[in-house]
Structure formats: structure tokens, C-alpha cells
Backbone bond lengths (Angstrom), bond angles and torsions (degrees), N, CA, C in turn:
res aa  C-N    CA-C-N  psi(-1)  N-CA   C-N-CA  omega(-1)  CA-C   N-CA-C  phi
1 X - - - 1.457 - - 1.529 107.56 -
2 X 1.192 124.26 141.38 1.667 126.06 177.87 1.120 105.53 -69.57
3 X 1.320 112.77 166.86 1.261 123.23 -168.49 1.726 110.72 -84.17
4 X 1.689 110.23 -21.29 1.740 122.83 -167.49 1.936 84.49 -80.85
5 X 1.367 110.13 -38.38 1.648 106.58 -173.75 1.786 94.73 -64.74
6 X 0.843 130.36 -61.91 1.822 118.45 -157.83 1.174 86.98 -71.42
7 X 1.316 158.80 -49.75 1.349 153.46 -149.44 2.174 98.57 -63.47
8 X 1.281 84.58 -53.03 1.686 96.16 168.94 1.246 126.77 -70.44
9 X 1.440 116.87 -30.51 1.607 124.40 156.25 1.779 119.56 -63.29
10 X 1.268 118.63 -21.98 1.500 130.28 -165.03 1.603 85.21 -104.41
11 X 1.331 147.98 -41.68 1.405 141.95 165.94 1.026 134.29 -57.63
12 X 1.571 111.42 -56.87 0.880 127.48 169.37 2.054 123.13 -50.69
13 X 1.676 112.10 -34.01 0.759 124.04 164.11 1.513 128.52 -62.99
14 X 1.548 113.10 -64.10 1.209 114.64 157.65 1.506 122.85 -60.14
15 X 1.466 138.55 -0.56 1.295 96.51 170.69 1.600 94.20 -105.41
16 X 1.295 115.49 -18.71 1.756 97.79 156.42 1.729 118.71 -47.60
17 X 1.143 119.04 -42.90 1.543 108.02 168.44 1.501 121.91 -58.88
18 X 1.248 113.79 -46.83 1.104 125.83 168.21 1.754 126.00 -41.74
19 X 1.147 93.01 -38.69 1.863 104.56 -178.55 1.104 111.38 -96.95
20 X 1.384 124.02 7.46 1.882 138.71 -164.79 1.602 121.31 43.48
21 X 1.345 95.11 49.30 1.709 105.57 -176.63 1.732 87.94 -139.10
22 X 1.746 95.28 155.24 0.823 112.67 165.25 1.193 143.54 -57.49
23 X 1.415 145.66 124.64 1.986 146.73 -152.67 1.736 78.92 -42.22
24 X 1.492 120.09 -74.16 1.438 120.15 -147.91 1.831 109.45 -54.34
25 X 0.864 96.55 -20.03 1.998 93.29 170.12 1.105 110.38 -76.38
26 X 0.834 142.28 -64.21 1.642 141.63 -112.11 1.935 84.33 -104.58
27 X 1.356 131.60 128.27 1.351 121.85 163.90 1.842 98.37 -102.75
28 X 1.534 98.02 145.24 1.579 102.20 -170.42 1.637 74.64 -137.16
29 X 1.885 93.87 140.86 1.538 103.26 169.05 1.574 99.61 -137.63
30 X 1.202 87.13 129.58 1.593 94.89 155.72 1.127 141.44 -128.31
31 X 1.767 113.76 160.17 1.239 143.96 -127.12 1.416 111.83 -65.86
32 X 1.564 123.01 165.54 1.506 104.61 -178.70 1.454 115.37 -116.00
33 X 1.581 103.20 52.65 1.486 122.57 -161.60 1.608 102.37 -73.69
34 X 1.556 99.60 -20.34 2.060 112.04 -166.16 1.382 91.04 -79.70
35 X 1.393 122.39 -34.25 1.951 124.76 -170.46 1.532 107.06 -49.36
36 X 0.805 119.84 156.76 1.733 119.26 170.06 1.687 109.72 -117.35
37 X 1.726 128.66 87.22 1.121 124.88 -147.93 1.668 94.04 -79.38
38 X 0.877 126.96 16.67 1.421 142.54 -142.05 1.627 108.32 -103.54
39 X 1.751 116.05 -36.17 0.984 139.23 -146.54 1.746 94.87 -153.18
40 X 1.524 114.01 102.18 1.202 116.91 -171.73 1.585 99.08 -93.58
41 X 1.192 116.58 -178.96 1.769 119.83 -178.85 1.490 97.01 -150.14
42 X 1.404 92.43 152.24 2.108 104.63 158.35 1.651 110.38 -137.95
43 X 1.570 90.81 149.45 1.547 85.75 -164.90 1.966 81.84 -159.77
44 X 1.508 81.85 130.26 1.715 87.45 174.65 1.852 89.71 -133.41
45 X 1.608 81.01 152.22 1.793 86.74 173.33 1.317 112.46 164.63
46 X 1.576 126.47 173.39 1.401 134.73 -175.87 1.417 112.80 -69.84
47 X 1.336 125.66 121.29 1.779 134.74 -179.81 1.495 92.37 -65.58
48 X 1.347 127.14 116.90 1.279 145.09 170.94 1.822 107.18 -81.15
49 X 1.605 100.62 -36.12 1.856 104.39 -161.75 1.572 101.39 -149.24
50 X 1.378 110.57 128.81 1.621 93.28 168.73 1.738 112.44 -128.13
51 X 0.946 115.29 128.87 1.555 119.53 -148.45 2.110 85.08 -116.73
52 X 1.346 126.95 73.55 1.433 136.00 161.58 1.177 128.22 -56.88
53 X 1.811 112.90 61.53 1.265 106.07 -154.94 1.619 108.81 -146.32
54 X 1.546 146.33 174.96 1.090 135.04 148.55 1.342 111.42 -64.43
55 X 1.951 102.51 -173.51 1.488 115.25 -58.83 1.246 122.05 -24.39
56 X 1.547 138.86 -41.66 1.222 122.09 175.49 1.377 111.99 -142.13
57 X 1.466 123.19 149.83 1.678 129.07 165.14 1.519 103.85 -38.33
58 X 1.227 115.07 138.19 1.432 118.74 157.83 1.694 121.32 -144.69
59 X 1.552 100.95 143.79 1.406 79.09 178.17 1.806 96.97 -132.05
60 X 1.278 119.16 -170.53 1.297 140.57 -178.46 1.524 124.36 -136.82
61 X 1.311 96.36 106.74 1.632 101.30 -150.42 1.736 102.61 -127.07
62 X 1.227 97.77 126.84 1.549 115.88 -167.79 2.157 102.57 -73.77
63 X 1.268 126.51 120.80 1.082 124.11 -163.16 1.880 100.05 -67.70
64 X 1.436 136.18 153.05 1.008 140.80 -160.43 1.635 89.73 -95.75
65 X 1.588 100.90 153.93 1.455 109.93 -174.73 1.627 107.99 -87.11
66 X 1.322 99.35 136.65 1.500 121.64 -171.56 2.085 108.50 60.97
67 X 1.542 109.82 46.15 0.991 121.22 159.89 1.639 134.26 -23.32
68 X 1.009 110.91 85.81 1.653 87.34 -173.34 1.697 113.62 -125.56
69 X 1.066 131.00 162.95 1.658 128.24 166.28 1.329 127.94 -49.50
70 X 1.466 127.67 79.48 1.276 124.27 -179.89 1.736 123.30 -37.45
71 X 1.366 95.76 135.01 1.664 106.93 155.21 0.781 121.88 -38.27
72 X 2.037 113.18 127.08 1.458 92.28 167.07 1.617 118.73 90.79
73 X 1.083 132.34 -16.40 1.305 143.11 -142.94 1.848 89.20 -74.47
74 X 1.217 98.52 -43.92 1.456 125.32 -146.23 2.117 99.78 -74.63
75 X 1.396 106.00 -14.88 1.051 99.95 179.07 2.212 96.44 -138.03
76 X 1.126 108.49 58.16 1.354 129.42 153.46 1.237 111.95 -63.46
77 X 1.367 129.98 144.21 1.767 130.94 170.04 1.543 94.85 -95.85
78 X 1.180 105.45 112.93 1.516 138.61 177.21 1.745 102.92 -79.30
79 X 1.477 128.35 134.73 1.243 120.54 154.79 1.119 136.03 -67.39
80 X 1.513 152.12 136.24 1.327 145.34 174.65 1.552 103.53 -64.39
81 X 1.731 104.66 143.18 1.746 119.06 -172.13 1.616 88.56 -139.03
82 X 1.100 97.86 141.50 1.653 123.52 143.19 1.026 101.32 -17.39
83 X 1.364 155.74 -115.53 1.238 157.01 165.42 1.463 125.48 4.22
84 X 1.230 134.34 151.10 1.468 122.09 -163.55 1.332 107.37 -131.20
85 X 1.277 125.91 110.09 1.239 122.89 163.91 1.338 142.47 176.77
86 X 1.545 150.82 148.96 0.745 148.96 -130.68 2.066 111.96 -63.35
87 X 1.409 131.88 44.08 1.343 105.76 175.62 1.137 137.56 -40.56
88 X 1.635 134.44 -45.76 1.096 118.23 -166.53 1.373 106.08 -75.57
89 X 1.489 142.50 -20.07 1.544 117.81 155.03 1.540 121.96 -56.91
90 X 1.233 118.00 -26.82 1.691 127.90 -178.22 1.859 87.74 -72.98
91 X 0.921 122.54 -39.48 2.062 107.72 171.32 1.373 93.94 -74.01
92 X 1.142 149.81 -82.28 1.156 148.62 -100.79 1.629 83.42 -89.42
93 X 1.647 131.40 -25.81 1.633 128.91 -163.37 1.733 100.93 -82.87
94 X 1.468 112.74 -37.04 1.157 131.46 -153.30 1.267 105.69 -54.72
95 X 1.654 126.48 134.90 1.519 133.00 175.30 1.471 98.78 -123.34
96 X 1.151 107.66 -160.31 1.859 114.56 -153.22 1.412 73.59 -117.69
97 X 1.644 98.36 150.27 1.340 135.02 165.14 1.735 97.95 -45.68
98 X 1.454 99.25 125.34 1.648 90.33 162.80 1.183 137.20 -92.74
99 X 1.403 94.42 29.55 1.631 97.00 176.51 1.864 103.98 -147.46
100 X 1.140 96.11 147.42 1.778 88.84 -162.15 1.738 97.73 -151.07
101 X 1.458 118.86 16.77 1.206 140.47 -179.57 2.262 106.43 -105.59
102 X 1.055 104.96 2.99 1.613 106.00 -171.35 1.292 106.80 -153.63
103 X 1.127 129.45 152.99 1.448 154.96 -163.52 1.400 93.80 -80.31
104 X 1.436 134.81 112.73 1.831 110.77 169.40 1.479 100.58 -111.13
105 X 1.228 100.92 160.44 1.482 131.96 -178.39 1.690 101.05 -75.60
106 X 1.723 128.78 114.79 0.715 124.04 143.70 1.713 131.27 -79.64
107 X 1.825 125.91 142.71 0.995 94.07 166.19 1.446 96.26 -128.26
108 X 1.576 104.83 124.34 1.485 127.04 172.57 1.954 109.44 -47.09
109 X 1.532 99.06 -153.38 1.387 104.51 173.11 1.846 125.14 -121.96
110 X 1.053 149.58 -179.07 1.142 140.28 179.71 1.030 136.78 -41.83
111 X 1.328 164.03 99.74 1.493 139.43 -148.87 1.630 125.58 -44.08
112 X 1.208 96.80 -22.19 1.343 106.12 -160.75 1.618 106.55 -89.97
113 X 1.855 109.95 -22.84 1.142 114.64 179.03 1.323 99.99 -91.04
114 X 1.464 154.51 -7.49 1.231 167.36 -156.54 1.731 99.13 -110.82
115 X 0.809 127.31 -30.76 1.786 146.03 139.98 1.222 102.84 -30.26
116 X 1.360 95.15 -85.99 1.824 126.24 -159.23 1.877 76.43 -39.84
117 X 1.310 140.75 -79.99 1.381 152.85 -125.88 1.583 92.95 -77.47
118 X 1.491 111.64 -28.79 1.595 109.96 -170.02 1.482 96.66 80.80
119 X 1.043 128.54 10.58 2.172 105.71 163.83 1.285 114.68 -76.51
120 X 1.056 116.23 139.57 1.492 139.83 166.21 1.176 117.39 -72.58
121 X 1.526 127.55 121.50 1.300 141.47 153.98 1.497 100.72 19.95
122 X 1.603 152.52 109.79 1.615 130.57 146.32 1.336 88.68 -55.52
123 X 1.869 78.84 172.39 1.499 107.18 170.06 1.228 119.88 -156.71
124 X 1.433 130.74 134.39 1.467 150.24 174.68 1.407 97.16 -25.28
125 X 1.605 96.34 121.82 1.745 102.42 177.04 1.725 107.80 115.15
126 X 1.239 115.22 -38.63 1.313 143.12 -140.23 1.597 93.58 -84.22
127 X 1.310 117.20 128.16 1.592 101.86 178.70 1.555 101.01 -118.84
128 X 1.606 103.90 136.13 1.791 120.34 -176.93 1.397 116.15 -124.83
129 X 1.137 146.42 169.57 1.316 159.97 152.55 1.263 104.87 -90.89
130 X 1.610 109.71 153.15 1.654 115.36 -173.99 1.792 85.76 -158.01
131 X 1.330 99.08 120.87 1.912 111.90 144.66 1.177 113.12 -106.17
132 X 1.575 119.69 100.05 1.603 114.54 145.38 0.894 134.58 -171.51
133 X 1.368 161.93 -86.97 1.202 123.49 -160.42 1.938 100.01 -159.11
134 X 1.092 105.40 133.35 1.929 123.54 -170.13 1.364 98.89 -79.02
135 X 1.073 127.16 153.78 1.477 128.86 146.82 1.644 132.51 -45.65
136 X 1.274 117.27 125.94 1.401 124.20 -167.33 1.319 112.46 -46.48
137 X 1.391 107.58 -28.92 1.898 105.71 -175.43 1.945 120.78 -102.05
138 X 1.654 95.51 -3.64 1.172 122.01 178.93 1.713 112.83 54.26
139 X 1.373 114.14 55.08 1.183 118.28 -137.63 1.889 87.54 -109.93
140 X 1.263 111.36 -39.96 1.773 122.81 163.23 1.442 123.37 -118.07
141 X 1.108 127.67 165.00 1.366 150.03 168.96 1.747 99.43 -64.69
142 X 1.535 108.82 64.57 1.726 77.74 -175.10 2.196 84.26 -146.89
143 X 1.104 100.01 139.12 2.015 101.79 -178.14 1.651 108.06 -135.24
144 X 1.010 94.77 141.76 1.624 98.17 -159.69 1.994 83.72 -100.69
145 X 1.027 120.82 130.88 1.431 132.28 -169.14 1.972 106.99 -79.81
146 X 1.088 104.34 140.54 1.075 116.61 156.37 1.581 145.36 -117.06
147 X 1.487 82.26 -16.97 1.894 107.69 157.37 1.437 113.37 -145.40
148 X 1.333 106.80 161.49 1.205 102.43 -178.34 1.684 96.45 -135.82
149 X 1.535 115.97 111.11 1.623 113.76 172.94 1.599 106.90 -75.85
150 X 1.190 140.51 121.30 1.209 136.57 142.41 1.314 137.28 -115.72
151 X 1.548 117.91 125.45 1.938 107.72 -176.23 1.381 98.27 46.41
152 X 0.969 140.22 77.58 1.308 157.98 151.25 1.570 105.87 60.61
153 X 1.316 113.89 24.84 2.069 98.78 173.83 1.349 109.56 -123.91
154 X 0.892 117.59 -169.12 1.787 129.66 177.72 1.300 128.07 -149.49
155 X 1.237 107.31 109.09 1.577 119.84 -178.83 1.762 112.13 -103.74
156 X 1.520 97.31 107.60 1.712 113.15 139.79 1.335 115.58 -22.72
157 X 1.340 109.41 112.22 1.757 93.57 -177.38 2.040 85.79 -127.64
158 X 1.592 123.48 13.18 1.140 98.11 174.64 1.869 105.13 -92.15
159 X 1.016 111.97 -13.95 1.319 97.55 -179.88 1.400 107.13 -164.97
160 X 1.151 137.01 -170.46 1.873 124.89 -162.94 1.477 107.91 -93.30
161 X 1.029 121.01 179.65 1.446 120.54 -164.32 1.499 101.98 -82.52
162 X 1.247 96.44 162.72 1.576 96.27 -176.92 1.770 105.79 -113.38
């Protein structure tokens, strides 16, 4: 188990104790202060695991063989979100995952904002594109998404559609 999962299992627990409810009620999410928004990523490949769940969807996606930075990437038609801010420089910065030897941990967005977008459940087998963002200390294989390309669409995954 990663170390960001027990850290969220040990929180998530205590602040259900904390609020006098049981661990299994209470959903606790945390923040993406560890992400480095600084340093964008791309990573396309086969969904190995899909975990459809709070705080957020996640999946685990095996990097595609002979991986490389698509053409073009940098001028994709992006959807408008709630949120405000510059994407097409966040494509145009974006480099390839530096590691393409390990399975990484995607973590999608809330279920409810994965709603909001209209995506459907992934599924094991299923091959997607992902821009977003590694951990600041680069310590696991794990990128918290900021788009999600699928079958030809694109989902906003920093905040709901606008």
C-alpha cells in the first residue's frame, strides 16, 4: 500500500474519531499541497485497476510501450471549468512521465465531479491519456490528473464544468 494511501487511512480514521462517528462515515480528502503544479506530466497507457470510489476515482495505469509526448498536445481544445486558468500553457510546459518502467497510480477527481463531466466508470483494459501532476518529492509513481483524454473527449478534472 503507498505510503499517501495509509497516511489517508490514519486521517481519515482519526478525524472520524474525532467528530464521534464512525471511520466508515465520515469521507476526509486530502489536499494536493504534495502535487508539484509546477511540473506538468503525460502519461498514456492500459488501466490495470479502477478503484470508483471517494475522496477520489483512481486508477492504475500501466505506461504504453514506446511512450512518447504526442504532437500537438500543446494545442488540444481543452474544456472550460469553474476554475480559472491558464491550460494551454500547462500543455505547452508538459513533459513525459519520467518513468515508464512501473505501473503509476492515477488520482482522478471526486465522483461527484466525474458526474458533473459525464465520464463513465473506466475500465481495466481500457487505454486513456492523463496530464498532471507527480508528487513534489517524486518519492512514488503516483499523478494527480488534470485532464483526462478519453475515446476522443476531454475532461476538466480540476474543477466542474463551466
Amino acid at each position: 500500500m503507498h505510503r499517501r494511501r495509509i497516511l489517508g487511512l490514519i486521517g481519515s480514521t482519526l478525524g472520524a474519531a474525532l467528530a464521534g462517528a464512525a471511520p466508515g462515515s465520515v469521507l476526509a480528502h486530502h489536499g494536493w499541497s504534495s502535487f508539484d503544479p509546477n511540473r506538468p506530466l503525460y502519461l498514456r497507457g492500459r488501466i490495470k485497476a479502477v478503484r470508483w470510489r471517494n475522496p477520489h476515482a483512481e486508477i492504475d495505469l500501466e505506461p504504453a510501450p514506446g511512450l512518447a509526448l504526442p504532437g500537438g498536445l500543446e494545442s488540444r481544445a481543452l474544456p472550460a471549468q469553474v476554475s480559472q486558468f491558464d491550460g494551454k500553457a500547462i500543455l505547452a510546459a508538459t513533459k513525459l512521465v519520467p518513468r515508464t518502467d512501473v505501473v503509476w497510480t492515477v488520482e482522478l477527481a471526486p465522483l461527484t465531479r466525474m458526474q458533473a463531466w459525464g465520464v463513465e466508470p473506466l475500465k481495466e483494459g481500457e487505454t486513456v491519456e492523463i496530464v498532471g501532476y507527480t508528487l513534489t518529492d517524486q518519492s512514488e509513481p503516483v499523478l494527480r490528473a488534470e485532464w483526462l483524454f478519453r475515446a476522443g473527449k476531454t475532461y476538466g478534472l480540476r474543477s466542474s464544468p463551466a
